[in-house]
Phi, psi and omega in degrees: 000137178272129172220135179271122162283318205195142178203094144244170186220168197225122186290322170299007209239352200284252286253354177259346177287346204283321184302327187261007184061022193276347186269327149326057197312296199300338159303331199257349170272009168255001194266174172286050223260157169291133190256140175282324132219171188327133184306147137274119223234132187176207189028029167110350195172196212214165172200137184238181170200125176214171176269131181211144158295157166253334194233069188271043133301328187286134142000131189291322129349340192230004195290132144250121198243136170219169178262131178235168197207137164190148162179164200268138171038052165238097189258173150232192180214165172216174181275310200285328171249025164087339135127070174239138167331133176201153180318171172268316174325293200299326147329317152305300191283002170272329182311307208294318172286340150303297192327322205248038161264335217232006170178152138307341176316331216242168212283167149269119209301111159243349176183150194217120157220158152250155158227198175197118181252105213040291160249352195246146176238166175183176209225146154228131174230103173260124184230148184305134164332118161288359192324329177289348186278138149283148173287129162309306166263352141303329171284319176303341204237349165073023175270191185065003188082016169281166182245137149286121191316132162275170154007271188292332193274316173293343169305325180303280257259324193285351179269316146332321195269320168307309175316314193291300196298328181284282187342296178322307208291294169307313195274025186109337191257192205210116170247356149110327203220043206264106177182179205290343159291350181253028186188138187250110159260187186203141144324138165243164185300344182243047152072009174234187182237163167229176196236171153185133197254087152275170186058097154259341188315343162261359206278146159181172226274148172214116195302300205263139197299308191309312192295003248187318182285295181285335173285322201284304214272029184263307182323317171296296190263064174211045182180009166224119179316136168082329172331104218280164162279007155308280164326300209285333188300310195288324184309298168333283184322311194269353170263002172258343172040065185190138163286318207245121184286146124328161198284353155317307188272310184302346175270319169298288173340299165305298160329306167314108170296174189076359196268150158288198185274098197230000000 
């Protein structure tokens, strides 16, 4: 028998999932999906992730695209949670309702569930589509039909990205995998840049700050392609928000593999 476990929606968000058939949880663990990317499949069971309009009737202007990620029996176990089996999704979609007093960075929440079909659970997380962003590692790498970013435009973009890694960091988490597959900016209207930090299902709380600080930004700059120590010098700078570090700051650096010379 199928049972819905746990069920939420972001109320602006009900009446176009329900119009697009996504609140129908037992239908969609049975649909067929174009995958956005490949399922994955391991820790005992699989998890995918793809895109769909919901109302793709509409003027290509007037279109809603989100992203849903679902999967079945793909648990972890952590310490913090007694090391009991637990979705990866749900571990995520609790990161993302902490989160999002304390920063903008992270995707926007449109529906969350769970179930359960005899012995198999599974999870489904739906968040708004990123379609307006660049992927931070296609644009460095000039795939997709992206230009790579120059000089001064990528200074924009690494200083956005420094903010999104201090905010996480300040409110307490970690997210763990913090580097250019994970992460999207875009241009503002003032000549700046903004950020957004996806796949959170490994990110969690760490009482000590260094630790927290030196796991993100050791990850960027050892997991984002082509990064000069110029860049990582400026990306440092703007997440220390200081021209000069102190010796304090200059010893947590050092401490970072990957770091530049400071």
């Amino acid at each position: 028998m199928f049972k819905i476990k746990q069920q939420w929606i972001a109320p602006e968000w009900e009446t176009a999932l329900k119009d697009a058939g996504l609140l129908d949880i037992e239908a969609l663990t049975t649909r067929e999906f174009d995958w956005f990317e490949a399922p994955n499949r391991r820790r005992g069971g699989w998890s995918g992730v793809t895109r769909l309009v919901l109302n793709p009737e509409a003027a290509p202007e007037d279109q809603q695209a989100v992203f849903l990620k679902i999967q079945q029996n793909h648990f972890y176990r952590a310490p913090n949670t007694c090391f009991i089996k637990k979705l990866t999704f749900e571990r995520e979609f609790e990161v993302l309702q902490q989160l999002k007093s304390a920063t903008d960075t992270i995707p926007e929440l449109a529906f969350f569930a769970t179930w359960q079909v005899g012995s198999d659970v599974g999870a489904i997380l739906v968040t708004r589509a990123l379609d307006d962003w660049l992927p931070l590692n296609d644009w460095l790498l000039g795939r997709k039909g992206l230009t790579p970013p120059d000089e001064a435009t990528f200074k924009k973009a690494l200083e956005a990205i420094a903010q999104s890694a201090r905010e996480i960091n300040t409110a307490g988490w970690v997210h763990l995998c913090f580097s250019a597959k994970h992460l999207f900016v875009r241009p503002k209207a003032d000549d700046t840049f903004e950020s957004c930090v996806i796949d959170m299902e490994k990110s969690r709380k760490h009482l000590r700050a260094n630790y927290r600080t030196r796991k993100d930004c050791s990850h960027f700059m050892r997991h984002t392609p082509k990064l000069t120590d110029a860049q990582k010098l400026t990306f440092l700078q703007a997440y220390f928000q200081t021209d000069t570090f102190s010796d304090k700051q200059k010893r947590l650096i050092q401490s970072m593999r990957g770091s530049p010379v400071v």
